[in-house]
PATORKOL-245862 format. One record per atom (N, C-alpha, C, O): residue number from 0; residue in one letter; x, y, z; atom name. Coordinates in Angstrom, 1 decimal. Layout:
<pts>
  nr rest      x      y      z atom
 NUM    a      X      Y      Z   CA
...
</pts>
This chain:
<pts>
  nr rest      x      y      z atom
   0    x   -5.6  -21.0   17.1    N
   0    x   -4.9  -19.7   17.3   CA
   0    x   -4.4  -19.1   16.0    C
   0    x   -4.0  -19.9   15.1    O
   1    x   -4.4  -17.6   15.7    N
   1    x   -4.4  -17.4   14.7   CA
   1    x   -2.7  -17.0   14.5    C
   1    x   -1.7  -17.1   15.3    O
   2    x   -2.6  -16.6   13.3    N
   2    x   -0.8  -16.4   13.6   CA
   2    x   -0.6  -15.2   12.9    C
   2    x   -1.5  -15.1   12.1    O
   3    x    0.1  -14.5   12.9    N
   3    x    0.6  -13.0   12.3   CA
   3    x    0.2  -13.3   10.7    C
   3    x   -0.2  -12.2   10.3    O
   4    x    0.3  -14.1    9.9    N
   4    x    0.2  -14.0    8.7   CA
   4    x   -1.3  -13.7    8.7    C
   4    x   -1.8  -12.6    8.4    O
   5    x   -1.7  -14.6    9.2    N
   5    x   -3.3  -14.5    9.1   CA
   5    x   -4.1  -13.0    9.5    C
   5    x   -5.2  -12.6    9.0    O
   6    x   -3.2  -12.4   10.5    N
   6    x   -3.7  -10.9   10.8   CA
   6    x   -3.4  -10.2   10.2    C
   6    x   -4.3   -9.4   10.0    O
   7    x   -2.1  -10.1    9.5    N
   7    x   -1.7   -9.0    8.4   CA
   7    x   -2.6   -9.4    7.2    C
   7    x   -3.2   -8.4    6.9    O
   8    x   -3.0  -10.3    6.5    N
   8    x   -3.8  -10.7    5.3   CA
   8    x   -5.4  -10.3    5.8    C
   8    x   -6.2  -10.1    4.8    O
   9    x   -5.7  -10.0    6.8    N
   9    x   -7.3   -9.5    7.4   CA
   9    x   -7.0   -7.9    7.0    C
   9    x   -7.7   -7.2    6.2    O
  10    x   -6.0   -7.4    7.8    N
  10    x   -5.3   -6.2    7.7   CA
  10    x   -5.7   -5.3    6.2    C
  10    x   -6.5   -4.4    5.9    O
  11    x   -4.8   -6.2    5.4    N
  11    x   -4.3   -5.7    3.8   CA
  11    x   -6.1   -5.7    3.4    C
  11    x   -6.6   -4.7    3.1    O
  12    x   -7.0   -7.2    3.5    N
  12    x   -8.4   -7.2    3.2   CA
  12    x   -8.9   -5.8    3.2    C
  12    x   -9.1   -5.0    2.4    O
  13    x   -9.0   -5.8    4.9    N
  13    x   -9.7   -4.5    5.3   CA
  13    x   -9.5   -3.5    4.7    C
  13    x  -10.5   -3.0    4.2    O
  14    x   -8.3   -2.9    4.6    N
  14    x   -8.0   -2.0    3.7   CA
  14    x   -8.2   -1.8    2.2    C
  14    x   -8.8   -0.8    1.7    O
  15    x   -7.8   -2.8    1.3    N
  15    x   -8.6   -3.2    0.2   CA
  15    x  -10.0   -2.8    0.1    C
  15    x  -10.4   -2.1   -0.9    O
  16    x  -10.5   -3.1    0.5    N
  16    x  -12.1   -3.0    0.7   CA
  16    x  -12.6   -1.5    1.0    C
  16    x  -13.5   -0.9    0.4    O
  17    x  -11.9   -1.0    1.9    N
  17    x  -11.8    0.7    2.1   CA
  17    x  -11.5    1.0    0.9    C
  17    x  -12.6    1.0    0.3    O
  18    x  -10.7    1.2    0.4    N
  18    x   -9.8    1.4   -0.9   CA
  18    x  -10.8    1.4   -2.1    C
  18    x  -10.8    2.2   -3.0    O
  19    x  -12.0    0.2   -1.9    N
  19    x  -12.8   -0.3   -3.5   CA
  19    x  -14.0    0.3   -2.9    C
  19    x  -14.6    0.9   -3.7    O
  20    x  -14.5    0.2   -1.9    N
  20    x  -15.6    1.4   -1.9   CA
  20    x  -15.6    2.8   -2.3    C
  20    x  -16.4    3.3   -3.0    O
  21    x  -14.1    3.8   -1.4    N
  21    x  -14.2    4.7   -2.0   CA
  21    x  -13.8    4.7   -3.6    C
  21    x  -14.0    5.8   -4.2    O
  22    x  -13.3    4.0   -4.0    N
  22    x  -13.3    4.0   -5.7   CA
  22    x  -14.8    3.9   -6.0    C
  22    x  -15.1    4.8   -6.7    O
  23    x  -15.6    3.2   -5.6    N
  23    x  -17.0    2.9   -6.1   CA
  23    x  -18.0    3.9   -6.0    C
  23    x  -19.0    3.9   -6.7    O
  24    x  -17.8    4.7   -4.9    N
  24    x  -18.1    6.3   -4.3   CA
  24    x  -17.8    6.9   -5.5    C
  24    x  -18.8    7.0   -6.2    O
  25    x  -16.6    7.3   -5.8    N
  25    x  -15.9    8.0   -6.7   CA
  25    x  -16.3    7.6   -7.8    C
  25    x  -16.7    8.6   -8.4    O
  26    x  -16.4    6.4   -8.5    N
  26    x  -17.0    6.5   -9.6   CA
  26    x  -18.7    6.6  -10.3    C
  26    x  -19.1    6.7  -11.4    O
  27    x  -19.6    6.7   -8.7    N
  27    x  -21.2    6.8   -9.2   CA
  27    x  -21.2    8.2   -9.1    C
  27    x  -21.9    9.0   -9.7    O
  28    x  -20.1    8.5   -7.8    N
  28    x  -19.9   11.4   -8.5   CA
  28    x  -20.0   10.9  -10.1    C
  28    x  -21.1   10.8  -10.7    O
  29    x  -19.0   10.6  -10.6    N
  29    x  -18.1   10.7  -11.9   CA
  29    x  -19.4   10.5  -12.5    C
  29    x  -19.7   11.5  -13.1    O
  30    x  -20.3    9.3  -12.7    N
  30    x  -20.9    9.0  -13.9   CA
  30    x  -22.1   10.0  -13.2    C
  30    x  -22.2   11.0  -13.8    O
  31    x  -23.0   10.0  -12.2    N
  31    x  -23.6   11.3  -12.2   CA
  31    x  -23.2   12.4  -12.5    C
  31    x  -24.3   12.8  -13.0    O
  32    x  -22.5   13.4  -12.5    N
  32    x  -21.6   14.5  -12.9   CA
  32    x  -22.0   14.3  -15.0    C
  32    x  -22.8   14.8  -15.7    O
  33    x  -21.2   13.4  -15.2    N
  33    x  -21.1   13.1  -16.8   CA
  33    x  -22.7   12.6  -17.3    C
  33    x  -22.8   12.6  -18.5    O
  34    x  -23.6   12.2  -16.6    N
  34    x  -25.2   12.1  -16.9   CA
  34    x  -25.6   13.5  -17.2    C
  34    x  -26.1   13.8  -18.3    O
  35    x  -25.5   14.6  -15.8    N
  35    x  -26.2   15.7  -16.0   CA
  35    x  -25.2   16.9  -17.0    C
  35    x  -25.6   18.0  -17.5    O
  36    x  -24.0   16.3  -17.2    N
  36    x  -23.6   16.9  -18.1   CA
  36    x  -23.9   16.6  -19.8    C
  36    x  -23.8   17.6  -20.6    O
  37    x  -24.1   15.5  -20.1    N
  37    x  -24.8   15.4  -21.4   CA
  37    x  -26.2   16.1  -21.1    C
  37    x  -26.3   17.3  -21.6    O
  38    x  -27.2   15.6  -20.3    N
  38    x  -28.6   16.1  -20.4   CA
  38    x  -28.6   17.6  -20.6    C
  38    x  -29.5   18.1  -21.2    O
  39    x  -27.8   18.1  -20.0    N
  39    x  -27.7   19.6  -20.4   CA
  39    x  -27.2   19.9  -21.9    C
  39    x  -27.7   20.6  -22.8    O
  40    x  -26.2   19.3  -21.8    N
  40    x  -25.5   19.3  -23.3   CA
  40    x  -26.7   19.1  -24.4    C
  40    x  -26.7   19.8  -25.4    O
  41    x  -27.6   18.2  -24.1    N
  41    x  -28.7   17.8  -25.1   CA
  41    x  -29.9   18.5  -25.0    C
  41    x  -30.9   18.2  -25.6    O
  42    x  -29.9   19.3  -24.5    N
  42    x  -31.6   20.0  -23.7   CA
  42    x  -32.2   19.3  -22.9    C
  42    x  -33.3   19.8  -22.4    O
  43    x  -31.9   18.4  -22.6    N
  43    x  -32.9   17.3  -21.5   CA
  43    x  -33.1   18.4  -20.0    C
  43    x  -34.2   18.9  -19.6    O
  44    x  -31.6   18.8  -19.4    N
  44    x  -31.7   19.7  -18.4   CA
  44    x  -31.7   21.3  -18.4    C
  44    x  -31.7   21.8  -19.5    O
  45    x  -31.7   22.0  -17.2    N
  45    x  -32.0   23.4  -17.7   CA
  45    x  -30.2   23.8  -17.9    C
  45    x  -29.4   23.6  -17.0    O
  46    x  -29.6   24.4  -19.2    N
  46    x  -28.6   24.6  -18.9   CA
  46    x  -28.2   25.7  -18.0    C
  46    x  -27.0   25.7  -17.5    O
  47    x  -28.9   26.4  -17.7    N
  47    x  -28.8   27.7  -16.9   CA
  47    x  -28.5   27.5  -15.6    C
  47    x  -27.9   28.4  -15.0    O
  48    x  -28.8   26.6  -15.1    N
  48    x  -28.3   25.9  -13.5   CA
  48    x  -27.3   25.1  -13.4    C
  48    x  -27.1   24.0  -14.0    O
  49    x  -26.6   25.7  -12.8    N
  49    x  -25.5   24.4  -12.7   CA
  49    x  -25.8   23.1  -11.5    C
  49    x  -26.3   23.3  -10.4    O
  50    x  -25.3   22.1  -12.0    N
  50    x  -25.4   20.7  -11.1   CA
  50    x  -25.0   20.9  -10.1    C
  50    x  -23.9   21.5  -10.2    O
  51    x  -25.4   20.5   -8.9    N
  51    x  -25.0   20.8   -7.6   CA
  51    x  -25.4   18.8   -7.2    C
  51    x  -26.4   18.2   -7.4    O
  52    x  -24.2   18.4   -6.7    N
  52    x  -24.1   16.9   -6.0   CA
  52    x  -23.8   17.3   -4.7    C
  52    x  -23.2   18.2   -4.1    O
  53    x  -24.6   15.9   -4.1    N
  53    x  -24.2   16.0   -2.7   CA
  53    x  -23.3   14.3   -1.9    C
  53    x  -23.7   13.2   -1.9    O
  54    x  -22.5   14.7   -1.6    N
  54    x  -21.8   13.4   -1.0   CA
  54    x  -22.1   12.3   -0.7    C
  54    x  -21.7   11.2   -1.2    O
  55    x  -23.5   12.7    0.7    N
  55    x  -24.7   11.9    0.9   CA
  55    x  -25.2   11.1    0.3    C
  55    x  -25.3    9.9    0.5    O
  56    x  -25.6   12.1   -0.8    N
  56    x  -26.4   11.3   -2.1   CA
  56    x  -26.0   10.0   -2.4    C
  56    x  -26.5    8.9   -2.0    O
  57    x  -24.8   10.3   -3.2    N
  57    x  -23.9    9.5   -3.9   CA
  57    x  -23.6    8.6   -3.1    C
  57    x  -23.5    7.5   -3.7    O
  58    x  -23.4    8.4   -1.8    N
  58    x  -23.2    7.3   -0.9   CA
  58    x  -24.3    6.5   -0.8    C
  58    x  -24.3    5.3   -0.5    O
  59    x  -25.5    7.3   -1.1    N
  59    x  -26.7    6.3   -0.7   CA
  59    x  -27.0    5.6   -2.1    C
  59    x  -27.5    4.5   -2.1    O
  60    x  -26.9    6.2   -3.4    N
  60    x  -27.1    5.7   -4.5   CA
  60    x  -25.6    4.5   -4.2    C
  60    x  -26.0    3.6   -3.4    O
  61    x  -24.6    4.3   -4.4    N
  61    x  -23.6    3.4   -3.9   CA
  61    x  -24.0    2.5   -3.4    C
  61    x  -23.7    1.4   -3.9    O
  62    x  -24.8    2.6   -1.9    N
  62    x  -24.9    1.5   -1.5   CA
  62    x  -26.2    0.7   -1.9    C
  62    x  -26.2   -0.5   -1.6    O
  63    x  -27.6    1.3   -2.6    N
  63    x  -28.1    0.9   -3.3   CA
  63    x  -27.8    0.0   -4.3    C
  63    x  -28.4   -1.0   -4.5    O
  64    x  -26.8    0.3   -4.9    N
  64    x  -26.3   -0.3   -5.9   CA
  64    x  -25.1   -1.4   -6.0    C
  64    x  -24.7   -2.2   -6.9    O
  65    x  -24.6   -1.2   -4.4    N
  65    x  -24.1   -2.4   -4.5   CA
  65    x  -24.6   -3.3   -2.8    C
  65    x  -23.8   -4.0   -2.2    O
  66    x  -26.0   -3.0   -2.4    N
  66    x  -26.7   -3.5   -1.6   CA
  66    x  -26.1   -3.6   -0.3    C
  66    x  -26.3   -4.7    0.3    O
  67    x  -25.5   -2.7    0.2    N
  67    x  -24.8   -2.6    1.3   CA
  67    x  -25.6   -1.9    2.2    C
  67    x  -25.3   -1.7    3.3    O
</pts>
């Protein structure tokens, strides 16, 4: 039988884990964003367009990358 400690410490987990994906979300925008912002910076991209990201995206590169 399990006992209240043991449910609040699943609890706090679960949440943690929410908490470090959306950071990990948040940080593959950030370093995309700052990629197409050098390449432009350097001529690599067109500067005349601005970068357009999509949420989507970034979630699927995420879980790519951390194989979820």
């Amino acid at each position: 039988m399990r006992n209240i400690k043991d449910e609040e410490r699943d609890h706090h987990n679960a949440y943690f884990q929410e908490e470090l994906n959306s950071l990990k979300v948040s940080v593959v925008y950030i370093t995309s964003v700052l990629e197409q912002a050098l390449k432009n910076a350097s001529g690599e991209g067109s500067s005349n367009q601005p970068a357009t990201f999509v949420q989507t995206q970034t979630t699927t590169q995420l879980e790519e990358m951390v194989g979820e």
